[in-house]
N, C-alpha and C positions, 0 to 999 in steps of 0.2 A: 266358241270362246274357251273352251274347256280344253281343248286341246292346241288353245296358242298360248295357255296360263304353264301346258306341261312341256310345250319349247323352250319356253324364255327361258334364257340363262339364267343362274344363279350368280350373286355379286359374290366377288371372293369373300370367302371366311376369315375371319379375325386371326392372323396366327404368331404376332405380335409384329411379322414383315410391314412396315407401312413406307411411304414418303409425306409430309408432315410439312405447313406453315403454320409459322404459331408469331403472336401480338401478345405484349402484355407492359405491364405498369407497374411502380409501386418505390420504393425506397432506394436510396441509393447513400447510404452512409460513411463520411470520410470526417477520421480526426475531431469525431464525438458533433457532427453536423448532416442533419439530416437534410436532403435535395430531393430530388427527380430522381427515378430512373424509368428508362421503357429499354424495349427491346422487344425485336423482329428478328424472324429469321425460318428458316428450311431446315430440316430434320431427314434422316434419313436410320432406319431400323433394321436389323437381320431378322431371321426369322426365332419365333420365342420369344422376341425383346431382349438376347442374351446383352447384345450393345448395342449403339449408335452413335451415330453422327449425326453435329449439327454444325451450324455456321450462322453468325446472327453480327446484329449492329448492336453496340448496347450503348444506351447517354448512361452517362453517371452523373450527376449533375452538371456542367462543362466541361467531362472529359467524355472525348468520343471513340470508343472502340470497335473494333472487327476480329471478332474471333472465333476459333474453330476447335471445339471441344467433341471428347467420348464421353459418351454415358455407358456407365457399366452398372447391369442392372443383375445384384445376387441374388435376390427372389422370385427370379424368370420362372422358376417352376410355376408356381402360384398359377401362371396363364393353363397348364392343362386344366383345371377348375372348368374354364372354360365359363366362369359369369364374370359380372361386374367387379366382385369383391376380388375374387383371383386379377383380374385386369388392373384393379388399383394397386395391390401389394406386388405385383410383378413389374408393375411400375415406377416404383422405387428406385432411384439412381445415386450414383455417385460420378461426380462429371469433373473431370482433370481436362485443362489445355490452355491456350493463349493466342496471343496476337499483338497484333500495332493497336496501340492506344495514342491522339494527340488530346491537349489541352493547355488549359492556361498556361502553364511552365513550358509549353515544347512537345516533342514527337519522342515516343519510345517504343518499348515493350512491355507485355502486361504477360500475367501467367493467372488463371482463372481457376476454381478450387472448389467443390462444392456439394451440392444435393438437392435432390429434390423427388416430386412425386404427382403424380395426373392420375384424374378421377376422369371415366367416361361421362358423358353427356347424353350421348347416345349412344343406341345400341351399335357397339365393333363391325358386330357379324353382316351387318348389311352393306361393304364394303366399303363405305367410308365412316366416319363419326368426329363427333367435338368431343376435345378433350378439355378440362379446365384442370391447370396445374398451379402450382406453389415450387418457388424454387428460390434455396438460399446459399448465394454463392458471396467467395470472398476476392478479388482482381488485385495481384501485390503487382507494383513495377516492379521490371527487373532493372530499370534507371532510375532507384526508389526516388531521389532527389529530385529529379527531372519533375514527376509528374503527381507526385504527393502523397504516395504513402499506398496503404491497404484501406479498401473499398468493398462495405458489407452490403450487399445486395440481396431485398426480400421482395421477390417479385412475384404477381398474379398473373399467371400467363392461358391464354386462349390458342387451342392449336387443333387445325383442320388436319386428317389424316384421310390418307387412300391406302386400302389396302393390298395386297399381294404386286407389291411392283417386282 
């Protein structure tokens, strides 16, 4: 047994490279009225955390979008630390991008704005782990008329990560 514990491979290490589904819930605020929001979607990470990519579904109270944002993360150092606390502060983002939005008024364009931040769950280093994040983004149309204005989103989000893809 001893020398099938010193085969087994080891699961990749944390090196902030992941691929990434993440769920979550929470606020969706337009024109001083709080709703719904959720939001789903696929993540994708360089190595370090320097950036990512995601693409998600978001409801915003009746308006439904699809979009596909960068995260740029300027605390990526933090991850040489190589624990939790390094992992949360490297985690830190700033997320610009957009997509198709439709809703009650009609079909448009939306441009996405924001920040946010993920606290591990579990340990990184054992090649997968849950992350539980906080992110607060703001969605303007770019057919402000169309589809009603700037939408303040404070969402609790859940996101399974694999590491070294």
């Amino acid at each position: 047994m001893g020398l099938l514990a010193l085969a087994a491979p080891k699961p990749p290490l944390y090196t902030g490279a992941y691929l990434g589904v993440l769920a979550g819930g929470g606020l969706a605020i337009a024109e001083g009225e709080a709703g719904v929001g959720a939001v789903a979607g696929v993540r994708a990470s360089t190595v370090l955390h320097l950036a990512d990519v995601e693409a998600r579904y978001q409801l915003a109270s009746e308006t439904h979008q699809g979009l596909v944002s960068v995260h740029l993360h300027p605390l990526f150092l933090f991850l040489l630390a190589n624990n939790r606390l390094g992992a949360t502060l490297g985690s830190l983002s700033l997320e610009l991008g957009g997509g198709p939005a439709s809703g009650p008024g009609g079909f448009g364009l939306v441009w996405v704005w924001g920040g946010g931040v993920q606290v591990p769950l579990t340990e990184p280093d054992e090649g997968q782990s849950l992350w539980l994040g906080g992110a607060v983004t703001r969605t303007s149309n770019l057919a402000y008329e169309a589809l009603g204005g700037v939408t303040t989103h404070l969402l609790l989000r859940l996101e399974y990560r694999h590491n070294g893809w």
